[in-house]
MARBA-3410 file (N, C-alpha, C, O; in Angstrom, 1 decimal):
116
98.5,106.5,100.5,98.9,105.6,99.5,100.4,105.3,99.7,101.1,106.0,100.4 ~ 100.9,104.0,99.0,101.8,103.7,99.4,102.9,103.1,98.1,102.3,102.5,97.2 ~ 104.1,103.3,98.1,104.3,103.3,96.5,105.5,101.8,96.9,106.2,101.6,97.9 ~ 105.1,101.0,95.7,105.2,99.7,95.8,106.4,99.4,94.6,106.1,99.6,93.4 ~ 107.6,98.9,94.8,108.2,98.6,94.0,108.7,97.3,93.6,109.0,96.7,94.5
108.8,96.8,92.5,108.4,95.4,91.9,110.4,95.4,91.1,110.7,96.3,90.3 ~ 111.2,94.4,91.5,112.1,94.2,90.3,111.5,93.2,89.3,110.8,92.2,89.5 ~ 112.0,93.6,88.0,111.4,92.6,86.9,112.8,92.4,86.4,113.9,92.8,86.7 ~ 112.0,91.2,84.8,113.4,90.7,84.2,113.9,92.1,83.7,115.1,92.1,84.0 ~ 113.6,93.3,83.2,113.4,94.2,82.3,114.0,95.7,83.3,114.2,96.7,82.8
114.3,95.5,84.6,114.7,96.6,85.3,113.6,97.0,87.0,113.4,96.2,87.9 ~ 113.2,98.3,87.1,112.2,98.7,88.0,110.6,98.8,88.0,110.1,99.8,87.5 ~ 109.9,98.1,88.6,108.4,99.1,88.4,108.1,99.5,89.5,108.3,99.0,90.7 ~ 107.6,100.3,89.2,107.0,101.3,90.6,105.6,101.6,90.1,105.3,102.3,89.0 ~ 104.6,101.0,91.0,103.1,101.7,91.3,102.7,102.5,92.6,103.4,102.7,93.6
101.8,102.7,92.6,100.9,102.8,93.9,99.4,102.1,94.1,98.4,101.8,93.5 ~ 99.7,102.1,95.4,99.1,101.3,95.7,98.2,101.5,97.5,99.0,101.5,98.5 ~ 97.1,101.6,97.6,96.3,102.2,98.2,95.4,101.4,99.3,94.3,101.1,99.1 ~ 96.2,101.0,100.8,96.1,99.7,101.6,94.9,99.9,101.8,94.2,99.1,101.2 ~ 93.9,101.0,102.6,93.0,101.2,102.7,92.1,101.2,101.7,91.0,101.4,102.1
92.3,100.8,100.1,91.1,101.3,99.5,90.5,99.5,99.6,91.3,98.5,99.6 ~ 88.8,99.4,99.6,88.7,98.0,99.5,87.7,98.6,98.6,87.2,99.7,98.7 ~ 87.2,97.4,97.5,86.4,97.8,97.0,86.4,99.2,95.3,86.9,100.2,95.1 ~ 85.8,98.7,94.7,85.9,99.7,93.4,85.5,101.0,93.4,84.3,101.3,93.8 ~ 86.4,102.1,93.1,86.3,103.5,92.7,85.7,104.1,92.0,86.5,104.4,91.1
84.7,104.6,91.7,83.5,105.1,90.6,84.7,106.2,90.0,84.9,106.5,88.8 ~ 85.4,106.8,91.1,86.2,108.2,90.4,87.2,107.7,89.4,88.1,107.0,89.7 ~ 86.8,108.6,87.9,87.7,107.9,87.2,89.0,108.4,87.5,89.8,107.5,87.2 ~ 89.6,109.4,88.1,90.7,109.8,87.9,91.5,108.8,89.3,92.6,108.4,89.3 ~ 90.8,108.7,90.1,91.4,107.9,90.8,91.8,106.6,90.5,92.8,106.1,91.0
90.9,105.9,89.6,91.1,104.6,89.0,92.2,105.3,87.8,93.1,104.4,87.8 ~ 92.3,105.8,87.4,93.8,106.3,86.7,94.7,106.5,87.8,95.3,105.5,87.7 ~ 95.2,107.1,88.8,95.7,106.9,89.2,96.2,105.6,90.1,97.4,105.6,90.4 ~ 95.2,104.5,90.7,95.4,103.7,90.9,96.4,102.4,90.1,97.2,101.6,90.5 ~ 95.9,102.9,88.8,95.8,101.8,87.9,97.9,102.4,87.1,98.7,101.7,86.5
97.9,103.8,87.3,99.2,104.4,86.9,100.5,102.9,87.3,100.7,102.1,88.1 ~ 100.9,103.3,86.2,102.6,102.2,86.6,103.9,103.0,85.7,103.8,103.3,84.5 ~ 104.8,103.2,86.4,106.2,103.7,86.0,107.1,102.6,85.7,106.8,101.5,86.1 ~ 108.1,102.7,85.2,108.5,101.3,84.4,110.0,102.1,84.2,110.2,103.0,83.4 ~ 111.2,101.5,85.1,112.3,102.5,84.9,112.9,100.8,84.0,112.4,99.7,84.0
113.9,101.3,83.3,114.9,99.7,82.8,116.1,100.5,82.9,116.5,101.6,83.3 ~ 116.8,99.2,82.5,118.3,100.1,82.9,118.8,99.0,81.5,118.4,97.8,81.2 ~ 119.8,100.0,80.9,120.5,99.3,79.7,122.0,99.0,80.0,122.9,99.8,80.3 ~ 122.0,97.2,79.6,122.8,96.7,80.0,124.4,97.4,79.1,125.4,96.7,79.3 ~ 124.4,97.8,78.9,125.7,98.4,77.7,126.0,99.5,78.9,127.0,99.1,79.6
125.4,100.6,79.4,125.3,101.7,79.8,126.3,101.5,81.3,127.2,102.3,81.7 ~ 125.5,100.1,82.1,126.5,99.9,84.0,125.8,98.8,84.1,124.6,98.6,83.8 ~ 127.0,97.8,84.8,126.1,96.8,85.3,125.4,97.4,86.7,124.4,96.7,87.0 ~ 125.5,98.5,87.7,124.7,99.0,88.6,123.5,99.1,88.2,122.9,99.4,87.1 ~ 123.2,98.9,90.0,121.2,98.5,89.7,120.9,100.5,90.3,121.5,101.1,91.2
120.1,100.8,89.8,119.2,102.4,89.7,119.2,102.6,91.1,118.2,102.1,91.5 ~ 119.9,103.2,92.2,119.6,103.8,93.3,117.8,104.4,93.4,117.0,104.8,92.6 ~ 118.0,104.1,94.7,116.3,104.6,95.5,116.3,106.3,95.0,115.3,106.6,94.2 ~ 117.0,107.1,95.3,117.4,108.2,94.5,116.6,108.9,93.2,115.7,109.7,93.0 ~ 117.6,107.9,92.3,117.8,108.1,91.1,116.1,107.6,90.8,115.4,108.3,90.1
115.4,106.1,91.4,114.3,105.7,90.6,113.1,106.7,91.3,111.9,106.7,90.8 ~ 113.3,107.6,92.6,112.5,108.1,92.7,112.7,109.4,92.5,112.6,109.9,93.6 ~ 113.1,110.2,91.7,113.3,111.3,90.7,113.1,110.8,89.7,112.9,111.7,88.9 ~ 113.1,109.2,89.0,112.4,109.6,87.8,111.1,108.7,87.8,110.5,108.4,86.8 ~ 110.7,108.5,89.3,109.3,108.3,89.2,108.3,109.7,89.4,107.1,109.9,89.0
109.1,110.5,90.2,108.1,112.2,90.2,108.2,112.8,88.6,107.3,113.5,88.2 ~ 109.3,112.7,88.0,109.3,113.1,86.7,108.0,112.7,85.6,107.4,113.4,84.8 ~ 107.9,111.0,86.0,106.3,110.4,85.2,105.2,110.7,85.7,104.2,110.6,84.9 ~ 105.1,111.2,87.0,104.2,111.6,87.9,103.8,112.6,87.4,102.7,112.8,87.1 ~ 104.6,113.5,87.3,104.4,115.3,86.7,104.0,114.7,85.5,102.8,114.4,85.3
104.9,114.4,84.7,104.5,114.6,83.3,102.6,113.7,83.3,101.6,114.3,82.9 ~ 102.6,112.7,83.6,101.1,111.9,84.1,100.1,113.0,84.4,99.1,113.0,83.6 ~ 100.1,113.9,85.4,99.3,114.9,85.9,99.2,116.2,84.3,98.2,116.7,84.0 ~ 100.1,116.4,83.7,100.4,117.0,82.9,99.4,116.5,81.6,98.6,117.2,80.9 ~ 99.6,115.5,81.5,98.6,114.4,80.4,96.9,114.7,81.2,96.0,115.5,80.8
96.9,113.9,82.1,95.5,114.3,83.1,94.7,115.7,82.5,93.7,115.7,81.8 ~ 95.8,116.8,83.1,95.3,117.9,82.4,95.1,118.3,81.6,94.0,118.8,81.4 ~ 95.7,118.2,80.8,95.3,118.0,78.8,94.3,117.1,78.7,93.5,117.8,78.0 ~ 93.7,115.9,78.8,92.7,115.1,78.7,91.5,116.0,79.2,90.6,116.0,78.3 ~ 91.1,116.9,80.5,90.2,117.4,80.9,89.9,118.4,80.3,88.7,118.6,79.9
91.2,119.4,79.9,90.6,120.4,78.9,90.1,120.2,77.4,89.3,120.9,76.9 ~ 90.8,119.0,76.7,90.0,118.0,75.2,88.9,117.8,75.9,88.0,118.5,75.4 ~ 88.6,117.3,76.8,86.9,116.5,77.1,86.2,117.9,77.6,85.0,117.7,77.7 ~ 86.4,119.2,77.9,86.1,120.3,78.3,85.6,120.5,76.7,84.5,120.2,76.2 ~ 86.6,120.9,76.1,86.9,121.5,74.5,85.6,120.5,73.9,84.7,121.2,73.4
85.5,119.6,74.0,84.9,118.3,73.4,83.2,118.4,73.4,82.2,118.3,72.6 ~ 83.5,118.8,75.0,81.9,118.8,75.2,80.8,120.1,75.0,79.6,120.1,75.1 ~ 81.9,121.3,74.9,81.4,122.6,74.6,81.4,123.0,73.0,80.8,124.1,72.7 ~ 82.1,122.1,72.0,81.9,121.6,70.5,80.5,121.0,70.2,79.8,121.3,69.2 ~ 80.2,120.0,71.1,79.3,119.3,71.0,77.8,119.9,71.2,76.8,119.8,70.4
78.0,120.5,72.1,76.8,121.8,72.0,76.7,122.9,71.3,75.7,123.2,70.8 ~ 77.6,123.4,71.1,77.6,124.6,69.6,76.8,123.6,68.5,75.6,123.7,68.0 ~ 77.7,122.7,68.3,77.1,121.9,67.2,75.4,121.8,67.2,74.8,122.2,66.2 ~ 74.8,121.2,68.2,73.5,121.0,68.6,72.7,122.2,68.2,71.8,122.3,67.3 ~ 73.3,123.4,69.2,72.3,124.8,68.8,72.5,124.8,66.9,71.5,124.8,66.2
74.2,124.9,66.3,74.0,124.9,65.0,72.9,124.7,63.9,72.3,125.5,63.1 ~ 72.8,122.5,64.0,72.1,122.2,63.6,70.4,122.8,63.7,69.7,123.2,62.7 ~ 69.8,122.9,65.3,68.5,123.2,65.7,68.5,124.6,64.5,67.4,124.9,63.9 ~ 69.8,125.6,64.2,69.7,126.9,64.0,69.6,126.6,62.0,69.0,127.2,61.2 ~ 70.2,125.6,61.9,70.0,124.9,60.2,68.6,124.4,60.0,67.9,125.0,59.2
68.4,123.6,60.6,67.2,123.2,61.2,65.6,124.4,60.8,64.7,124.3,59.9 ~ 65.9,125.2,61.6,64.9,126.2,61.9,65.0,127.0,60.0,64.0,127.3,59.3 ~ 66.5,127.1,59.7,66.4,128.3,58.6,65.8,127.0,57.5,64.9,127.4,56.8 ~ 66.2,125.7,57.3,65.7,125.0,56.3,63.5,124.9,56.3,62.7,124.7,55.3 ~ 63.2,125.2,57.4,61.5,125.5,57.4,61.3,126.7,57.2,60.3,126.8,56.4
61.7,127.7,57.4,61.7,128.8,56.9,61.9,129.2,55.4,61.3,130.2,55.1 ~ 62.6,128.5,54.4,62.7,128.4,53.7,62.0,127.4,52.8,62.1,127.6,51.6 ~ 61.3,126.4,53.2,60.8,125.8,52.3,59.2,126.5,53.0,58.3,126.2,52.2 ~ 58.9,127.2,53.9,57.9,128.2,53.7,57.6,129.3,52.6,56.6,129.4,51.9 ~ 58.7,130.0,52.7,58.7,131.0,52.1,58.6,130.4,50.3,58.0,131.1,49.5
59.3,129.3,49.7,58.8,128.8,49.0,57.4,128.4,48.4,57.0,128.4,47.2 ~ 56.6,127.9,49.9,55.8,127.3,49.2,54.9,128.7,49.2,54.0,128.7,48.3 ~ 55.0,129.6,49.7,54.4,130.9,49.4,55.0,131.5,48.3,54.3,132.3,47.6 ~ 56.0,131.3,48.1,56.0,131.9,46.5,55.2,131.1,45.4,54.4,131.7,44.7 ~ 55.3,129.9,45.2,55.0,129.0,44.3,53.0,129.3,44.7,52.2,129.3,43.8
52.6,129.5,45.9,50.8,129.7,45.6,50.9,131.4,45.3,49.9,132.0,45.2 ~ 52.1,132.1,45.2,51.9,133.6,44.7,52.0,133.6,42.7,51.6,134.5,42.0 ~ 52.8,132.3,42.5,53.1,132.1,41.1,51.8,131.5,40.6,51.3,132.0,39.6 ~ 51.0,130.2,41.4,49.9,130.0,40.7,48.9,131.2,41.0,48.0,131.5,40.1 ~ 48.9,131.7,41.8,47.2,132.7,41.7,47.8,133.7,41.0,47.3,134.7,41.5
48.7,134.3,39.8,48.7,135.0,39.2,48.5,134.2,37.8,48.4,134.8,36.7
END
């Protein structure tokens, strides 16, 4: 991969960009990372100097980390997410099961109330 930098009206962008890939990526995280864009500006009050190669690639590994950082939190919610989802399932089946049990044992009381 190859990291591609764009000047805009607005300052720096930096993506990546992947010469060899032809063709669409089923993997989502790759298509997140393909699709990733860093976005440095520079405020005019602050210097008229333009962001050294330096400076914008230290705070492009900075978005990078913090990005991987997000990534990982996203997988442990969709972890968390999907093992909620199943508790819940057995729950219900377990509500489920005690609500027949119960209108059993009902309807056996109510033919123990009429045959007396």
């Amino acid at each position: 991969m190859a990291r591609i930098l764009k000047e805009t009206t607005n300052g720096m962008s930096s993506t990546w960009y992947d010469e060899y890939f032809e063709g669409e990526c089923e993997d989502e995280k790759t298509n997140l990372v393909m699709d990733f864009t860093g976005k440095c500006e520079s405020c005019n009050e602050s210097s008229d100097e333009d962001i050294s190669d330096e400076e914008l690639a230290e705070t492009y590994k900075l978005l990078y980390i913090k990005w991987e950082e997000v990534c990982m939190f996203r997988d442990k919610q969709k972890k968390s997410i999907s093992g909620f989802l199943f508790e819940k399932e057995k729950l219900v089946a377990t509500i489920t099961s005690l609500q027949e049990e119960v209108a059993l044992g009902n309807s056996k009381i109510e033919n123990m109330i009429k045959s007396l």
